[in-house]
C-alpha angles and dihedrals in degrees: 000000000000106000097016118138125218102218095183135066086219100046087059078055107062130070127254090238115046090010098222132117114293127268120194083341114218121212123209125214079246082066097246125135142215153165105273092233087047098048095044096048081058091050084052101059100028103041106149091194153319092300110035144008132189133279096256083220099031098026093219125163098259119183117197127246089252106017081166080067122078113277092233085069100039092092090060092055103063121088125277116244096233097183078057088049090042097041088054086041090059090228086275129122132168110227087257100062103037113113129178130284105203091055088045097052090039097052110344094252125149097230101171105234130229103189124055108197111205097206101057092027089223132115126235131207109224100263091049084045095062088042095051092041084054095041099098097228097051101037092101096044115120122251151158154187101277073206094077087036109121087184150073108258113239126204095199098033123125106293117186104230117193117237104257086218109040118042129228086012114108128219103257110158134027130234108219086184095062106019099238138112116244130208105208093267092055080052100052098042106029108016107038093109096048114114101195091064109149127176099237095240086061098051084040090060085049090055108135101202094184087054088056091049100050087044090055101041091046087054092039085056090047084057109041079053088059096036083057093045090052098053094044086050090056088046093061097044094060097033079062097047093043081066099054 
């Protein structure tokens, strides 16, 4: 599939195996990804032995976090592809069903969160929160109780970002010309001759999200190619070595 585009927001959602759209998508160490029952019902029926099977697209060699474990129990082990969960999940939760995501990537657990930090878009359980308040790149983050929240949580809402250059001033336009966003300082003294100047709501209303998609898929193939050469690489070096 080197080289393939995705040319839909929905085809970089379903799984290589039932096509259809993911759920509780799995990720190999391949970088594939696939529904768990799916995933398991493959491990079921191609197991090479008792420590790997093959990536049902790729058809690299994968070993299982734990190949010590059952094999039954070897797809619920990998680990969950959370920008799949997030893409089918819209990016939107109410403030009752938001969990954090620290506790999620860490060990897929549903820990409820009780803070909502604008700056990461991501909720925190109170235990991550204290950790992330005390982590120094994200002390000064904004944040607050999704208790006192009125409103649906967005993770793609209006959140105000600071200008990395001039402090207390917020990035408010974007300079096409140059790439950059702009608070209103940067525009009056770098970027007043510029002739490509929108306000961000304006280029986020323009988002193409299938663009993205195919963008990142297109990269994430370009990857998982290198990723291949450089193994098989490896695999010839030693093979030669081995024969020394």
């Amino acid at each position: 599939m080197a080289g393939a585009g995705i040319t839909s927001s929905r085809e970089i959602l379903d799984c290589p195996i039932c096509l259809e759209q993911y759920h509780t998508p799995r990720s190999l160490s391949c970088l594939h990804t696939f529904c768990e029952e799916c995933l398991n019902s493959y491990i079921s029926s191609h197991v090479v032995n008792r420590t790997n099977f093959p990536c049902p697209v790729c058809r690299a060699s994968i070993i299982p976090p734990n190949p010590k474990s059952p094999a039954g129990t070897w797809a619920q082990t990998f680990p969950l592809n959370n920008l799949m969960v997030t893409l089918m999940d819209g990016g939107v939760e109410t403030k009752d069903d938001i969990c954090c995501t620290s506790c999620r990537v860490r060990d897929d657990s549903s820990v409820k969160a009780s803070y909502w930090c604008n700056d990461c878009c991501e909720g925190h359980c109170e235990k991550c929160y204290t950790y992330h308040q005390q982590n120094k790149f994200c002390s000064k983050h904004k944040s607050a109780l999704i208790g006192e929240a009125t409103v649906t949580i967005n993770a793609s809402a209006d959140i105000d970002e600071d200008c990395p250059r001039h402090r207390g001033k917020i990035l408010e336009v974007y300079c096409s010309d140059h790439s950059e966003l702009c608070c209103v300082v940067c525009f009056a003294t770098k970027h007043r001759e510029c002739k490509q100047i929108h306000s961000i709501d304006d280029v986020s209303e323009e988002f193409n999200m299938d663009e993205v998609c195919s963008i990142f898929t297109y990269e994430l193939n370009n990857i998982e190619q290198e990723l291949l050469r450089l193994l098989l690489s490896k695999k010839v070096t030693l093979t030669r070595s081995a024969r020394r």
